[in-house]
C-alpha positions as CSV (number, residue, x, y, z in Angstrom):
1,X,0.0,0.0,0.0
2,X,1.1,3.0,-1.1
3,X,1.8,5.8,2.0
4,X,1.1,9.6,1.8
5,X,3.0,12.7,3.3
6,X,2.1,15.6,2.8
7,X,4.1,18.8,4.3
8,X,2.3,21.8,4.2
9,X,3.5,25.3,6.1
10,X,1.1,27.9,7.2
11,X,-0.4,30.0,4.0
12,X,1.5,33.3,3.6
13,X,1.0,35.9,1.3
14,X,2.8,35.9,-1.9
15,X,5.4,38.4,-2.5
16,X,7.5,37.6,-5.2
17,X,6.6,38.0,-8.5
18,X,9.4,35.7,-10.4
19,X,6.2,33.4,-11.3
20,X,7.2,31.7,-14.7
21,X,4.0,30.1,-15.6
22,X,1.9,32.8,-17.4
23,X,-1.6,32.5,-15.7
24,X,0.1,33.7,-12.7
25,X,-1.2,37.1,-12.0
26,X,-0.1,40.0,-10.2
27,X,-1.5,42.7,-8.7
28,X,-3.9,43.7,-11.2
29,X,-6.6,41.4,-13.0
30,X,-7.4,42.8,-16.0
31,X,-10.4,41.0,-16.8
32,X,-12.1,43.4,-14.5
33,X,-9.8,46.0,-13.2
34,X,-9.8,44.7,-9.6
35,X,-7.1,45.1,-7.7
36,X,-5.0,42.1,-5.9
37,X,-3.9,42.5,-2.4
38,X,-0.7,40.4,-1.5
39,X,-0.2,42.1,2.0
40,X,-3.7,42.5,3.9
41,X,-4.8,43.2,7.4
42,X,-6.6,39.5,7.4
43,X,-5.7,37.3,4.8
44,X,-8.1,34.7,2.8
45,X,-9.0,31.5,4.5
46,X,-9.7,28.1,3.8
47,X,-13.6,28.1,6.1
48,X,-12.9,25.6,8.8
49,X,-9.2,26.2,8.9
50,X,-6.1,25.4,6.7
51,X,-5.8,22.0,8.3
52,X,-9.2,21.3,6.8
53,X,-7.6,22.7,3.6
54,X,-5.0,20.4,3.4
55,X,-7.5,17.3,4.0
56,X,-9.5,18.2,1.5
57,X,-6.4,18.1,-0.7
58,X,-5.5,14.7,-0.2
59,X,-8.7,13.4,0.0
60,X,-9.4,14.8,-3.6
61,X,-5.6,14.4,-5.3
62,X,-4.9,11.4,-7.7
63,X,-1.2,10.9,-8.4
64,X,0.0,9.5,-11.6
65,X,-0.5,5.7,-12.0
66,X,3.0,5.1,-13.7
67,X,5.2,6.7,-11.2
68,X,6.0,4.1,-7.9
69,X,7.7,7.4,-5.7
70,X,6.9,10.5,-6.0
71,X,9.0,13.7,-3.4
72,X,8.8,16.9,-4.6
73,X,8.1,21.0,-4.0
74,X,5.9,22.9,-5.1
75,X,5.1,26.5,-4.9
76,X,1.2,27.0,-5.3
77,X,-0.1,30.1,-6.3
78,X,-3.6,31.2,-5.9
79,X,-5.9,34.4,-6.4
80,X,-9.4,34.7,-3.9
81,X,-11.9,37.5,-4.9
82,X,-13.9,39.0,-2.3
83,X,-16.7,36.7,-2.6
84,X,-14.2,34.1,-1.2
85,X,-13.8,32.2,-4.7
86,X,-11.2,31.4,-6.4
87,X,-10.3,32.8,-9.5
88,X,-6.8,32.3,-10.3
89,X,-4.4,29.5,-9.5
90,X,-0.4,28.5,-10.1
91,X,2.4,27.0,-9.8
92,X,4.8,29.7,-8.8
93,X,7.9,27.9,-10.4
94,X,7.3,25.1,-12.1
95,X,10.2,22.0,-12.5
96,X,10.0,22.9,-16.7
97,X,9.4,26.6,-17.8
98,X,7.3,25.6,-20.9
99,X,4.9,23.1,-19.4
100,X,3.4,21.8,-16.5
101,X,4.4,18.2,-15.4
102,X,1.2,16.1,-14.7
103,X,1.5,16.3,-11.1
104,X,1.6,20.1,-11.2
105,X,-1.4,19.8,-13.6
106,X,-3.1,17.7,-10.8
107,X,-2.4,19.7,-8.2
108,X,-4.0,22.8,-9.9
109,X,-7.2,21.2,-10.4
110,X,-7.8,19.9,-7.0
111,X,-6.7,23.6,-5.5
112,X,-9.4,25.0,-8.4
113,X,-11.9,22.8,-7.0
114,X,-11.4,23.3,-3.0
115,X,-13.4,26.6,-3.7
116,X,-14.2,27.3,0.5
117,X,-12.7,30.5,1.3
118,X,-13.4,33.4,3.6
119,X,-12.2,36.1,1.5
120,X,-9.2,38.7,3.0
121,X,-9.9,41.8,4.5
122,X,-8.3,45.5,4.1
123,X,-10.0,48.0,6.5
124,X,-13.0,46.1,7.0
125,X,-13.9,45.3,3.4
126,X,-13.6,42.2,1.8
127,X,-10.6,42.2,-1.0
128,X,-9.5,40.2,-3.9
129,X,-6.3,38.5,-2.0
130,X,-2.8,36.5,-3.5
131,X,-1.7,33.6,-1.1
132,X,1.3,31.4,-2.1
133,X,2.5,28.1,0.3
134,X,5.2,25.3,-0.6
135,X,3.7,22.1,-0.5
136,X,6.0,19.3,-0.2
137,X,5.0,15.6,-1.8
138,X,6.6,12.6,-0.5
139,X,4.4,9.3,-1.5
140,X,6.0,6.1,-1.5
């Protein structure tokens, strides 16, 4: 049977913006002109807590069927609006610049679908908020 760690830190807000992958965004979205916080007075949250974040990730991620080991780090990316949906997420570098490797790929669309968040705040009012966290993968 195959075993599952998963490291995850606290969520921080993202500072850097040395993103390769191109749906990164920064600190405007131009779809809509709405401005993205990365330092807030109460950042985005997972509702019932990050630990319930990172449950609901493994619960929902499916690793490729080929690969017997897996240990890697990631740097995920993501955008909250301030309904407390997502709207944007990445990997902030990727292991190839062009493309995403399937795991990456995987990992996005189970972060896309953990839609649950209490959106940041900025003087009282609910903001459009970039978090980043390392996520570290060790299955064997």
């Amino acid at each position: 049977m195959r075993n599952l760690l998963i490291i995850l830190p606290l969520l921080t807000s993202l500072q850097s913006s040395s993103q390769v992958n191109t749906i990164c965004v920064d600190s405007l979205n131009t779809s809509n002109d709405t401005m993205i916080y990365s330092f807030v007075e109460k950042p985005a949250e997972y509702k019932g807590g990050i630990n319930n974040f990172y449950k609901d990730f493994i619960k929902e991620i499916k690793y490729p069927s080929n690969q017997k080991e897996i240990q890697t780090k990631l740097f995920l990316g993501i955008v909250i609006d301030s309904s407390g949906s997502i709207i944007n997420a990445c990997i902030i570098r990727p292991l190839y610049s062009n493309h995403l490797t399937l795991l990456e790929q995987e990992c996005l669309n189970v972060v896309m679908k953990l839609d649950n968040w209490n959106p940041g705040k900025n003087e009282g009012v609910n903001v459009t908020t970039k978090l980043t966290f390392p996520l570290s993968i060790n299955l064997k």
